[in-house]
PDB file of N, CA, C and O in Angstrom:
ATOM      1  N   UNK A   1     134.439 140.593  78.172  1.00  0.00           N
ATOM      2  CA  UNK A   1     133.973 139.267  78.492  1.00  0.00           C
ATOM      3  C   UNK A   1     135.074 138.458  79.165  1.00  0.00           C
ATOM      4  O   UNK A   1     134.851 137.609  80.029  1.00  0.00           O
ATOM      5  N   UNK A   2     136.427 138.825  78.647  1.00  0.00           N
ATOM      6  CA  UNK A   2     137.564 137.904  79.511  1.00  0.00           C
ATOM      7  C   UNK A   2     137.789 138.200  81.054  1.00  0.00           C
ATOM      8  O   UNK A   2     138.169 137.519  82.007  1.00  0.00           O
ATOM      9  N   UNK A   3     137.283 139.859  80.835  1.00  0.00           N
ATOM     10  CA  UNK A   3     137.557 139.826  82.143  1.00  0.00           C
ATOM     11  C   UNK A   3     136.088 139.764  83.270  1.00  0.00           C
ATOM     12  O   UNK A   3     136.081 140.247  84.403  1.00  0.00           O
ATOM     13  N   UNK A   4     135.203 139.220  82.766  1.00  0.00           N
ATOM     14  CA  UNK A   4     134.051 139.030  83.540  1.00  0.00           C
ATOM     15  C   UNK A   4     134.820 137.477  84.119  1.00  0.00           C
ATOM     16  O   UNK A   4     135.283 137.526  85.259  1.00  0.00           O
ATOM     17  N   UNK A   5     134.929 136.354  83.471  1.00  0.00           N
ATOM     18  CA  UNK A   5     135.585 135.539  83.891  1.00  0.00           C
ATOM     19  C   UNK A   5     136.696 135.507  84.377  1.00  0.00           C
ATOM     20  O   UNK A   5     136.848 134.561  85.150  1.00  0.00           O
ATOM     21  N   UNK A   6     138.054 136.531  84.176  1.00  0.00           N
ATOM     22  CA  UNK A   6     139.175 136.592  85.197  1.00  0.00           C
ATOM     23  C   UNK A   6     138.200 137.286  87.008  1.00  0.00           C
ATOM     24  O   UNK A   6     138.242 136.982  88.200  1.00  0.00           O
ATOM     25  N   UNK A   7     137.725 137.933  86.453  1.00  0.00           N
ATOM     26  CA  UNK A   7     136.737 138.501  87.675  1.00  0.00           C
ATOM     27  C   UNK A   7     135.880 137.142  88.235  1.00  0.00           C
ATOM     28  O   UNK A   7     135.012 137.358  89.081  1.00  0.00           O
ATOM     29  N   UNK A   8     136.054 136.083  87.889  1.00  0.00           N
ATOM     30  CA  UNK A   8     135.267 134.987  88.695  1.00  0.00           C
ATOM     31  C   UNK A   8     133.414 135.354  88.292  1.00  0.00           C
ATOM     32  O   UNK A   8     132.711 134.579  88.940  1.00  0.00           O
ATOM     33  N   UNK A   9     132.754 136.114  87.598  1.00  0.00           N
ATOM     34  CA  UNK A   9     131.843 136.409  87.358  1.00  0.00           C
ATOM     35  C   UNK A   9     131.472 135.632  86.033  1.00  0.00           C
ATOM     36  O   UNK A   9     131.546 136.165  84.925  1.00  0.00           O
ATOM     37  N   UNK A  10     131.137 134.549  86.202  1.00  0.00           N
ATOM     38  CA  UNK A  10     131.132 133.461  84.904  1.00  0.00           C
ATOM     39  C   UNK A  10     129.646 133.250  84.787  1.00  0.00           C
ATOM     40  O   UNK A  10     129.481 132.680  83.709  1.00  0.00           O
ATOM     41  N   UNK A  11     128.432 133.445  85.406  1.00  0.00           N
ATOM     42  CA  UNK A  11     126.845 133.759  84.659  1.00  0.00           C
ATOM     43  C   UNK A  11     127.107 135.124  83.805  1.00  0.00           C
ATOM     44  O   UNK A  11     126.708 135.182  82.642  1.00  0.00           O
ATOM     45  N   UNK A  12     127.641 135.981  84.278  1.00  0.00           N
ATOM     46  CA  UNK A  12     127.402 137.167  83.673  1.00  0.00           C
ATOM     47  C   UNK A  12     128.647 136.757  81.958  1.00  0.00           C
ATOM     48  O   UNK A  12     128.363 136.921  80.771  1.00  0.00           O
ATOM     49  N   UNK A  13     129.442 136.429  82.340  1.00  0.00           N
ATOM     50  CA  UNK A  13     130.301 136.514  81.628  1.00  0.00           C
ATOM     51  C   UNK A  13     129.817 135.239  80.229  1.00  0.00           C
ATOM     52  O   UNK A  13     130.178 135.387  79.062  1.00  0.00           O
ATOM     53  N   UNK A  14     129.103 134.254  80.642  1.00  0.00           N
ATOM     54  CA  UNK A  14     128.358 133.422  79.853  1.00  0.00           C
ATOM     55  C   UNK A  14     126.549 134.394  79.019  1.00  0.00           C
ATOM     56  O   UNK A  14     125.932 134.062  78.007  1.00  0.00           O
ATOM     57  N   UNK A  15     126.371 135.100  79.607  1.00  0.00           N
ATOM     58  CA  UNK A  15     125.154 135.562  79.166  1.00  0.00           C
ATOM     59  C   UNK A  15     125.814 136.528  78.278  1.00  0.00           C
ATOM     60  O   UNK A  15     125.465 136.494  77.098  1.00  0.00           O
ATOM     61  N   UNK A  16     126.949 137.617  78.725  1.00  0.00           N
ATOM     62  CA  UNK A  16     127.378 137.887  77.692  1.00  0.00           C
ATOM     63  C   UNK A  16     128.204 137.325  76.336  1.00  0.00           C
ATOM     64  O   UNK A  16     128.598 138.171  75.533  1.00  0.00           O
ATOM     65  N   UNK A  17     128.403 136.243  76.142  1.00  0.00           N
ATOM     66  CA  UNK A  17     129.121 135.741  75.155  1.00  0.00           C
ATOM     67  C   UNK A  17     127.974 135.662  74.565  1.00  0.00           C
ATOM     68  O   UNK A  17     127.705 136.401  73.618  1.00  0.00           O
ATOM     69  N   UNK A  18     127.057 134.677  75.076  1.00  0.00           N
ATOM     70  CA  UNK A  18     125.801 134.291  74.017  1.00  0.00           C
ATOM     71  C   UNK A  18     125.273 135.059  73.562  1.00  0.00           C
ATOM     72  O   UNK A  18     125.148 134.809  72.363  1.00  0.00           O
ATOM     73  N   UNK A  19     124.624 136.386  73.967  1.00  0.00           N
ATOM     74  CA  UNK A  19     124.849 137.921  73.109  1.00  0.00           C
ATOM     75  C   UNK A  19     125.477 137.837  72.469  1.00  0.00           C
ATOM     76  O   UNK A  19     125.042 138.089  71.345  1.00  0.00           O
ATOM     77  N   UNK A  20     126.876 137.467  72.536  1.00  0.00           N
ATOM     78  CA  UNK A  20     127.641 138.504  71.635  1.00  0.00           C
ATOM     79  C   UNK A  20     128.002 137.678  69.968  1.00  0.00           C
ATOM     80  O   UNK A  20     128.231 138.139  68.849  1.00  0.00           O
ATOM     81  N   UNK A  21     127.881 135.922  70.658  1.00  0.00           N
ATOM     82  CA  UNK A  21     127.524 135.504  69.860  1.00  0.00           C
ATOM     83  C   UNK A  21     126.309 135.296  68.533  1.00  0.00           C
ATOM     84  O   UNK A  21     126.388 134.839  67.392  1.00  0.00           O
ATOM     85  N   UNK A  22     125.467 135.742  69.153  1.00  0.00           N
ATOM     86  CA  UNK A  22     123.880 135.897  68.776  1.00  0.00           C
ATOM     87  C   UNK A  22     124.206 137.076  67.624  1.00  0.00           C
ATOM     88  O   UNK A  22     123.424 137.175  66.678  1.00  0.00           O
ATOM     89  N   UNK A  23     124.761 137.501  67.666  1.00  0.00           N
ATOM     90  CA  UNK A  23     124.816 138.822  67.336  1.00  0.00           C
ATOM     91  C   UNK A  23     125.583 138.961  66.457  1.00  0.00           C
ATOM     92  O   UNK A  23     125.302 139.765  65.568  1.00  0.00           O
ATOM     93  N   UNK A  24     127.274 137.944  66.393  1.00  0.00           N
ATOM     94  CA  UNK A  24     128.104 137.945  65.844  1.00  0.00           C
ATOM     95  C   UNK A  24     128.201 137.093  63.855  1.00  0.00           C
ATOM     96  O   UNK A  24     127.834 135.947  63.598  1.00  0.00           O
ATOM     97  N   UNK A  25     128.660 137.888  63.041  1.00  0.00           N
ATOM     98  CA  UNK A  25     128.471 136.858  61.586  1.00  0.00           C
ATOM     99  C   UNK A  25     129.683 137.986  60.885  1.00  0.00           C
ATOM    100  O   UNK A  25     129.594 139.192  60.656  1.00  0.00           O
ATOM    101  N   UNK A  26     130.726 137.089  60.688  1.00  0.00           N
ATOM    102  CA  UNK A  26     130.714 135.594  60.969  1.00  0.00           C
ATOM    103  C   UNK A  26     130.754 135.390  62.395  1.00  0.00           C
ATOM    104  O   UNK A  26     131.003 136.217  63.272  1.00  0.00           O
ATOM    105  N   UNK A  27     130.428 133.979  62.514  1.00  0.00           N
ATOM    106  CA  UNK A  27     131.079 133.679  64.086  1.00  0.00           C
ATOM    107  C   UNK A  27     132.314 133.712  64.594  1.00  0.00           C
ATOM    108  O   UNK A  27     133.225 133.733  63.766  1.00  0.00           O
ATOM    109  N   UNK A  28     132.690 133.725  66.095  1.00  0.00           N
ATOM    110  CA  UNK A  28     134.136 133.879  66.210  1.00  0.00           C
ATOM    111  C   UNK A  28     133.979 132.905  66.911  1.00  0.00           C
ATOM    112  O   UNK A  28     132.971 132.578  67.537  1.00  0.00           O
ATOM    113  N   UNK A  29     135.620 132.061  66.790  1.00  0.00           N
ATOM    114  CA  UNK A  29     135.976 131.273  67.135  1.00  0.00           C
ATOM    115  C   UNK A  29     136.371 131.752  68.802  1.00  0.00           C
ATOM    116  O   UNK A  29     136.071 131.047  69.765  1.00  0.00           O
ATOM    117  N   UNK A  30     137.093 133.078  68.919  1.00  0.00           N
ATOM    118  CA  UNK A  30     137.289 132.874  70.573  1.00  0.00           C
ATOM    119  C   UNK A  30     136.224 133.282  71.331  1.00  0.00           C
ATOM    120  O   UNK A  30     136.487 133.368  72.531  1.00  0.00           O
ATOM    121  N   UNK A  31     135.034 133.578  70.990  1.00  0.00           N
ATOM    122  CA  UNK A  31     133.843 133.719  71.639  1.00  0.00           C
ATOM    123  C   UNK A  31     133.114 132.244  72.435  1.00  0.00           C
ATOM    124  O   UNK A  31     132.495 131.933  73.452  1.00  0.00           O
ATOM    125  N   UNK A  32     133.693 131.630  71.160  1.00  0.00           N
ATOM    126  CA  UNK A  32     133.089 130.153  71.810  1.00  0.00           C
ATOM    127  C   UNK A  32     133.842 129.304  72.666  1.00  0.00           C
ATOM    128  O   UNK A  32     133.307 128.512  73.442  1.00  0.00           O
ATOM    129  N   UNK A  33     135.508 129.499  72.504  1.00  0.00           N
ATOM    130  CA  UNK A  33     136.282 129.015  73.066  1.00  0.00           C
ATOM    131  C   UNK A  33     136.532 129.692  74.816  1.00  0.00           C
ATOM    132  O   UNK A  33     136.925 129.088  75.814  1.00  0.00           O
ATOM    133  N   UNK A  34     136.160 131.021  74.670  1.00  0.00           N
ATOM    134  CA  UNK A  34     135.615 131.664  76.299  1.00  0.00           C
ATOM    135  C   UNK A  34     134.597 131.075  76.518  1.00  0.00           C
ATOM    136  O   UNK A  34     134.480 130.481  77.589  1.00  0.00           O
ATOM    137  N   UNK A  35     133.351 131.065  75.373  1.00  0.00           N
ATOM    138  CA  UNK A  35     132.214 130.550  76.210  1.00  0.00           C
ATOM    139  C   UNK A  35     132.299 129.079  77.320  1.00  0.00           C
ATOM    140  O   UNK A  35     131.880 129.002  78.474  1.00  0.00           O
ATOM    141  N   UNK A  36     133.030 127.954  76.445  1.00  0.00           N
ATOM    142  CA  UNK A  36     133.366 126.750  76.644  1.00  0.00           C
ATOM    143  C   UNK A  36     134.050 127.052  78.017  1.00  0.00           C
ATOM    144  O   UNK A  36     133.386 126.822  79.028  1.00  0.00           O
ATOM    145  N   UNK A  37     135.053 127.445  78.118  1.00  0.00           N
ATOM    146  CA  UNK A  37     135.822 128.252  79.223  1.00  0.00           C
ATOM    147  C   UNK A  37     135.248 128.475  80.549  1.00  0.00           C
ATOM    148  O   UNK A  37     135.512 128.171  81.712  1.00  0.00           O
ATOM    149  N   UNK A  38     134.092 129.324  79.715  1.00  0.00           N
ATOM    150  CA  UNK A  38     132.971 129.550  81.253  1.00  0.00           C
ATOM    151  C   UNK A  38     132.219 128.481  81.934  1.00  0.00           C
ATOM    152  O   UNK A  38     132.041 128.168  83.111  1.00  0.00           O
ATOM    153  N   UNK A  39     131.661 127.818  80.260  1.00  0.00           N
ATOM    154  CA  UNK A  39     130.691 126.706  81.323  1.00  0.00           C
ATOM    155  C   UNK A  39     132.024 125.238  82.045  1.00  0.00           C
ATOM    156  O   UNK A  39     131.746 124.499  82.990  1.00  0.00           O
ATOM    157  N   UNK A  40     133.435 125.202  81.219  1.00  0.00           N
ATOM    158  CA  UNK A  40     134.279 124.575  82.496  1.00  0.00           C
ATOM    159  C   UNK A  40     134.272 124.506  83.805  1.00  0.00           C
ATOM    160  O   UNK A  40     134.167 123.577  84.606  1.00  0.00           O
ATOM    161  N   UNK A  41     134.477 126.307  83.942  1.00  0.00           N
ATOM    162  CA  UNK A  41     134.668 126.892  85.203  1.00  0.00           C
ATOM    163  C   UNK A  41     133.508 126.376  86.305  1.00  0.00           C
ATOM    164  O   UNK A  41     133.700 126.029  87.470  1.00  0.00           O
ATOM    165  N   UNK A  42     132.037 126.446  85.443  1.00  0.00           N
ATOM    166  CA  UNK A  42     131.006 125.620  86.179  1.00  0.00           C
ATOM    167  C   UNK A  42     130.923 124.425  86.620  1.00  0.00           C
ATOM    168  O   UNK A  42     130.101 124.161  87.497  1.00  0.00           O
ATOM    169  N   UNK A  43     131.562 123.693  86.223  1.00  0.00           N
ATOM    170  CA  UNK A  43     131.475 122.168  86.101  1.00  0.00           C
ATOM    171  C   UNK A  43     130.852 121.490  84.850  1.00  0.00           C
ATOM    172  O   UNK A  43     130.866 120.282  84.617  1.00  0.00           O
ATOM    173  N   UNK A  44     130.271 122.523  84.044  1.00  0.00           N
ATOM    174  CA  UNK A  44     129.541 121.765  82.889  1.00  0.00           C
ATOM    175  C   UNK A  44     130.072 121.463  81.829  1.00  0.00           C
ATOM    176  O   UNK A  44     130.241 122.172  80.837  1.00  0.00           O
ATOM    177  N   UNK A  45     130.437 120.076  82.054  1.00  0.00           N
ATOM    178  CA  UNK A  45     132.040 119.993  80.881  1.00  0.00           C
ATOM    179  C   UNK A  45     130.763 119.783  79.495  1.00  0.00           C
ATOM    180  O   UNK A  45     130.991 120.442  78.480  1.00  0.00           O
ATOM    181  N   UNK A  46     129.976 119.231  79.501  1.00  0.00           N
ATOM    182  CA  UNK A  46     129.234 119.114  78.590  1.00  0.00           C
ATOM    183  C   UNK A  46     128.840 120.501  77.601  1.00  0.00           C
ATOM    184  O   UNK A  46     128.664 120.367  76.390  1.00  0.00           O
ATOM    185  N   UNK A  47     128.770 121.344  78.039  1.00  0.00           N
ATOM    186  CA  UNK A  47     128.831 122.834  77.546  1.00  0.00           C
ATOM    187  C   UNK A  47     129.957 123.472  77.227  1.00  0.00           C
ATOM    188  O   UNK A  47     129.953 124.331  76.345  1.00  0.00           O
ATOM    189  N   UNK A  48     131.484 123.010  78.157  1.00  0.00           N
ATOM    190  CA  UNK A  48     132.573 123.621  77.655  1.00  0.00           C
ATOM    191  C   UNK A  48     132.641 122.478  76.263  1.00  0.00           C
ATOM    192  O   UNK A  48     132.410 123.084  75.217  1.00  0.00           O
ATOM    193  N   UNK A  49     132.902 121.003  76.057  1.00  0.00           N
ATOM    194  CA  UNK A  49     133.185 120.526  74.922  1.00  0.00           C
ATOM    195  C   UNK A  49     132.753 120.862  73.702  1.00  0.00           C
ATOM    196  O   UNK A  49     133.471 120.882  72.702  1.00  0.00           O
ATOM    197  N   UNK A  50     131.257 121.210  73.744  1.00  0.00           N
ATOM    198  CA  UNK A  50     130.401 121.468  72.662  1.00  0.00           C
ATOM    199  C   UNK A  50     130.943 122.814  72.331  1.00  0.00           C
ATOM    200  O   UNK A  50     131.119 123.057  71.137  1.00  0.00           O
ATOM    201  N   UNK A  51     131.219 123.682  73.174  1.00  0.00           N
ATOM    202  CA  UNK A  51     131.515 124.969  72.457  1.00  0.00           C
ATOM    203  C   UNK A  51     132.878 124.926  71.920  1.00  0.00           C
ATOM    204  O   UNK A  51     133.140 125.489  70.857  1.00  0.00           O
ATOM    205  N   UNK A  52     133.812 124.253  72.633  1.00  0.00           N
ATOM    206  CA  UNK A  52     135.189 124.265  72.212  1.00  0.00           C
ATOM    207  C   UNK A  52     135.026 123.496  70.651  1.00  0.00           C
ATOM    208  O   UNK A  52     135.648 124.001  69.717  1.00  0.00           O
ATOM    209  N   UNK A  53     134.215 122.321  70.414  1.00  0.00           N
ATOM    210  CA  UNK A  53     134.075 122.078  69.430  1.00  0.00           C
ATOM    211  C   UNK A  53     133.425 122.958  68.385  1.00  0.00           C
ATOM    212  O   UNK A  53     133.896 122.792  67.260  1.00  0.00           O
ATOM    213  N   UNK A  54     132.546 123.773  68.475  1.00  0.00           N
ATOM    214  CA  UNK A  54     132.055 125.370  67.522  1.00  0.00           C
ATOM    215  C   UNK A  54     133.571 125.783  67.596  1.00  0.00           C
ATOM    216  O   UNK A  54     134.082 125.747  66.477  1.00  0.00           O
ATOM    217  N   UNK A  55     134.121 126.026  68.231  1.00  0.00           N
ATOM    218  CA  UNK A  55     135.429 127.075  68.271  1.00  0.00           C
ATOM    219  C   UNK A  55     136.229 126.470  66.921  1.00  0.00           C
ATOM    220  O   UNK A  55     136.324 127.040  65.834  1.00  0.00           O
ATOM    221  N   UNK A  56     136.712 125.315  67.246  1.00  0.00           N
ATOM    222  CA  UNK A  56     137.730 124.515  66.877  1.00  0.00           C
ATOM    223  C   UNK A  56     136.701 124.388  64.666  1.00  0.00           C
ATOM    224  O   UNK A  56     137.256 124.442  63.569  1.00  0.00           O
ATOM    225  N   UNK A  57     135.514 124.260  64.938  1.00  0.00           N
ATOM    226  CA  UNK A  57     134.781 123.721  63.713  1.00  0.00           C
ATOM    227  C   UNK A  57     135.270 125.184  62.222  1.00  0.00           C
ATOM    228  O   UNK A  57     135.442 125.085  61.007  1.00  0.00           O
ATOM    229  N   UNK A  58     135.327 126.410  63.232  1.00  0.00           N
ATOM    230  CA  UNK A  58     135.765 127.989  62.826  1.00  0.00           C
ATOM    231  C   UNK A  58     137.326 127.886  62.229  1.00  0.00           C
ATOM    232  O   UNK A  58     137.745 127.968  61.074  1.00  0.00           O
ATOM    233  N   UNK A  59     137.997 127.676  63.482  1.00  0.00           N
ATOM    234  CA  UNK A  59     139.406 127.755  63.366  1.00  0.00           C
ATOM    235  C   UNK A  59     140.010 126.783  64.144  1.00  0.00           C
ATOM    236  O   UNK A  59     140.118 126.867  65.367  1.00  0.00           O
ATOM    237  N   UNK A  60     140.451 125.761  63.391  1.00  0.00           N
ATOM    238  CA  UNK A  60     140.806 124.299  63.767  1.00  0.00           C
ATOM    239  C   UNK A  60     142.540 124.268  64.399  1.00  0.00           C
ATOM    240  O   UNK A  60     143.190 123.303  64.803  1.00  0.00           O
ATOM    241  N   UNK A  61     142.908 125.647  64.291  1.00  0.00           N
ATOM    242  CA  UNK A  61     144.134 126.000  64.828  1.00  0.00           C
ATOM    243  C   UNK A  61     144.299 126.786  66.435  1.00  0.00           C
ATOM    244  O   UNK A  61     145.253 126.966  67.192  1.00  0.00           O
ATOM    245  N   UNK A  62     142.771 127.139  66.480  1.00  0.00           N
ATOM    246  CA  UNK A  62     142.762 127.732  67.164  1.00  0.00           C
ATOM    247  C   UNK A  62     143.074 126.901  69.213  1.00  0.00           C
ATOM    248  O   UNK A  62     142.994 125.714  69.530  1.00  0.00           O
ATOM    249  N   UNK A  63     143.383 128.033  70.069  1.00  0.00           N
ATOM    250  CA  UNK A  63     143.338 127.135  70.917  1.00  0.00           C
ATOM    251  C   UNK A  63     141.946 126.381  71.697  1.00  0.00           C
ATOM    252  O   UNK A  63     141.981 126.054  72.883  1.00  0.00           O
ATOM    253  N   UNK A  64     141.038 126.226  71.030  1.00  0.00           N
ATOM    254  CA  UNK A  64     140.005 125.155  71.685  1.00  0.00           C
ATOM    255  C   UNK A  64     140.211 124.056  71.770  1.00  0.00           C
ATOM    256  O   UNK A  64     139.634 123.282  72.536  1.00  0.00           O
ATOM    257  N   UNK A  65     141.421 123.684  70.684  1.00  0.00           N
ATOM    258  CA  UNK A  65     141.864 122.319  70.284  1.00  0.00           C
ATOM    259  C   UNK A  65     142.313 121.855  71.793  1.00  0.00           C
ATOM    260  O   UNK A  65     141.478 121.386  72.566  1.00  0.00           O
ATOM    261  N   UNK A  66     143.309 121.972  72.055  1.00  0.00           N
ATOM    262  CA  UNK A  66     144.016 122.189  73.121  1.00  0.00           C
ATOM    263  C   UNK A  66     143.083 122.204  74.490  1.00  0.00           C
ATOM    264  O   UNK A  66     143.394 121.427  75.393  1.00  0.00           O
ATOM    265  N   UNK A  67     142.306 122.802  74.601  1.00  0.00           N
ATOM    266  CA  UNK A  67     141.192 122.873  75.551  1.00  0.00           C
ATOM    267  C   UNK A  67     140.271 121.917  75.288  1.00  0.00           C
ATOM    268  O   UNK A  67     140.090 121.248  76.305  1.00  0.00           O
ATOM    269  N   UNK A  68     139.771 121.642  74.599  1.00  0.00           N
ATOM    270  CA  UNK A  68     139.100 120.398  74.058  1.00  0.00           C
ATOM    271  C   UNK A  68     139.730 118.903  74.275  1.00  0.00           C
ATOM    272  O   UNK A  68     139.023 117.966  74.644  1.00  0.00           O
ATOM    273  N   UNK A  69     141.136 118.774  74.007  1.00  0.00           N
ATOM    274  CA  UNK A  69     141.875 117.468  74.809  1.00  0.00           C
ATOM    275  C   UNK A  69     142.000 117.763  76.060  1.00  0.00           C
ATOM    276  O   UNK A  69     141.156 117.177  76.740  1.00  0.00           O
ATOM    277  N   UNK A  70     142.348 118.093  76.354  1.00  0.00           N
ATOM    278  CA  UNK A  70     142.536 118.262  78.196  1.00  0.00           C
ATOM    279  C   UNK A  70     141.464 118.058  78.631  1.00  0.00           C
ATOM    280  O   UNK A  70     141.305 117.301  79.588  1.00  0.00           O
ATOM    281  N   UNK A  71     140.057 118.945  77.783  1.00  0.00           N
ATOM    282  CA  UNK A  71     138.682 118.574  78.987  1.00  0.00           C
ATOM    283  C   UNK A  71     138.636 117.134  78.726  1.00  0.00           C
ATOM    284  O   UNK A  71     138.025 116.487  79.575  1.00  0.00           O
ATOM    285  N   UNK A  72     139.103 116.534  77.822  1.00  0.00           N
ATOM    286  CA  UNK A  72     138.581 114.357  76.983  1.00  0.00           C
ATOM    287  C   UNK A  72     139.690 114.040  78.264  1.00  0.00           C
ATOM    288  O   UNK A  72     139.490 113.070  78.995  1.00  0.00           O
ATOM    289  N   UNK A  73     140.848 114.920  78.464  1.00  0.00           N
ATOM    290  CA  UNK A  73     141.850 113.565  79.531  1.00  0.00           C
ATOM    291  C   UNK A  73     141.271 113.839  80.542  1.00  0.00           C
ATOM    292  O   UNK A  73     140.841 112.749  80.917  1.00  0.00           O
ATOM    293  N   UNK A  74     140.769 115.051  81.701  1.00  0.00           N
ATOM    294  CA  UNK A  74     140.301 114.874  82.688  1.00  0.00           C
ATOM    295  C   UNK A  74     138.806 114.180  82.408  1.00  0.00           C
ATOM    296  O   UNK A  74     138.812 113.221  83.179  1.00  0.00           O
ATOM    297  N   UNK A  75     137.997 114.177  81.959  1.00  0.00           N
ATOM    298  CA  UNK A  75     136.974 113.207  82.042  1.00  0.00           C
ATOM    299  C   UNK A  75     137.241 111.533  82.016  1.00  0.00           C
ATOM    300  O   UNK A  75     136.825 110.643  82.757  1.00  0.00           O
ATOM    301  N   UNK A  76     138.208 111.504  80.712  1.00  0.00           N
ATOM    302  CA  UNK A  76     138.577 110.306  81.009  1.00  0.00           C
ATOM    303  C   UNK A  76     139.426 109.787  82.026  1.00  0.00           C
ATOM    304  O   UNK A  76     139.521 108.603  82.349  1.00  0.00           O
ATOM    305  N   UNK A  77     140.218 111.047  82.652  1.00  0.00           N
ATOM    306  CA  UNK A  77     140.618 110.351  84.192  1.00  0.00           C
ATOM    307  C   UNK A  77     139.580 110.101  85.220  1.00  0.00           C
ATOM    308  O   UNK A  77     139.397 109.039  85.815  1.00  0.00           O
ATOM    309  N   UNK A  78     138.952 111.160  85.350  1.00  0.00           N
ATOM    310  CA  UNK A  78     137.974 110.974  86.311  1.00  0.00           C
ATOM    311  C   UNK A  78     136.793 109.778  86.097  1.00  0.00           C
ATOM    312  O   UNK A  78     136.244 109.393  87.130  1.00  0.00           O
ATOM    313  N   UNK A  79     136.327 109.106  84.680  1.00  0.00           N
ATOM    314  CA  UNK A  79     136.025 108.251  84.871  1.00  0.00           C
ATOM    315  C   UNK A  79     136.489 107.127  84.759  1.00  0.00           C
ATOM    316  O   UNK A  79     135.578 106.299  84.791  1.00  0.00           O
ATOM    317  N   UNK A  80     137.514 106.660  84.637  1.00  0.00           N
ATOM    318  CA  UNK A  80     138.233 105.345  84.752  1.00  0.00           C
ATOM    319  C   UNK A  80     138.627 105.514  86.668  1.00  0.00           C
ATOM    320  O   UNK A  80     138.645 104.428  87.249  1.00  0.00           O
ATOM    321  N   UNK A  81     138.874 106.592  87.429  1.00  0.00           N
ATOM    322  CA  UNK A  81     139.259 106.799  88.625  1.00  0.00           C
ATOM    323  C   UNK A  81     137.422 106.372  89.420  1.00  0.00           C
ATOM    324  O   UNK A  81     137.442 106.058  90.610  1.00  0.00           O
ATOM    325  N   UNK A  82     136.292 106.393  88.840  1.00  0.00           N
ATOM    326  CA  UNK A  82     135.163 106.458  89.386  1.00  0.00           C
ATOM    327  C   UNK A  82     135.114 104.425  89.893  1.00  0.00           C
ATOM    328  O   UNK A  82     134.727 103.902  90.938  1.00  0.00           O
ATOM    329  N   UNK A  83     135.688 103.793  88.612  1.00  0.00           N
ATOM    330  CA  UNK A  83     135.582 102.070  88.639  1.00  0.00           C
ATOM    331  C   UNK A  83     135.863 101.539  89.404  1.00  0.00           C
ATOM    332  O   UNK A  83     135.553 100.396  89.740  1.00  0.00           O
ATOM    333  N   UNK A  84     136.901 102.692  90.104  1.00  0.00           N
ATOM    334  CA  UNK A  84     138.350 101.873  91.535  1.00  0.00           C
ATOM    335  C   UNK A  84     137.425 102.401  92.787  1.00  0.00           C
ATOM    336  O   UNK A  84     137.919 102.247  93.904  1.00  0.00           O
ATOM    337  N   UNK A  85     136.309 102.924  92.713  1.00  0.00           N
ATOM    338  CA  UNK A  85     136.073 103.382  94.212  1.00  0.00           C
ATOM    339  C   UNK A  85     135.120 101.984  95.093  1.00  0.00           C
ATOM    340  O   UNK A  85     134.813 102.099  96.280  1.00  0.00           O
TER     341      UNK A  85
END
């Protein structure tokens, strides 16, 4: 799955997580934190936060945390940068 997304192949690489998630018990935390990953790569920050937050809800050490602030500062740059146009 990591490397469906190093491969730039991020539908495929999202259909497989959710499999693998579907599938997975317990859940894993870096399943969701790739998933989140993928839907970034899309533009759908709304899909990377939510999953980074599943990630982070698993293993609160894990790195979603980290991915999870960065996606809050670029949104919040980009919308405080939207007020000035």
């Amino acid at each position: 799955m990591e490397r469906l997304l190093q491969e730039g192949r991020t539908d495929e690489a999202i259909l497989s997580l959710k499999e693998y998630i579907a599938s997975c018990n317990p859940p894993s935390d870096k399943a969701f934190y790739l998933l989140g990953n993928a839907y970034r790569k899309k533009g759908d920050w709304q899909g990377a936060i939510n999953n980074y937050l599943e990630a982070m809800e698993i293993n609160p050490d894990g790195p979603a945390g980290n991915a999870y602030r960065m996606a809050n500062e670029i949104l919040d740059f980009y919308n405080k940068d939207m007020y000035n146009q």
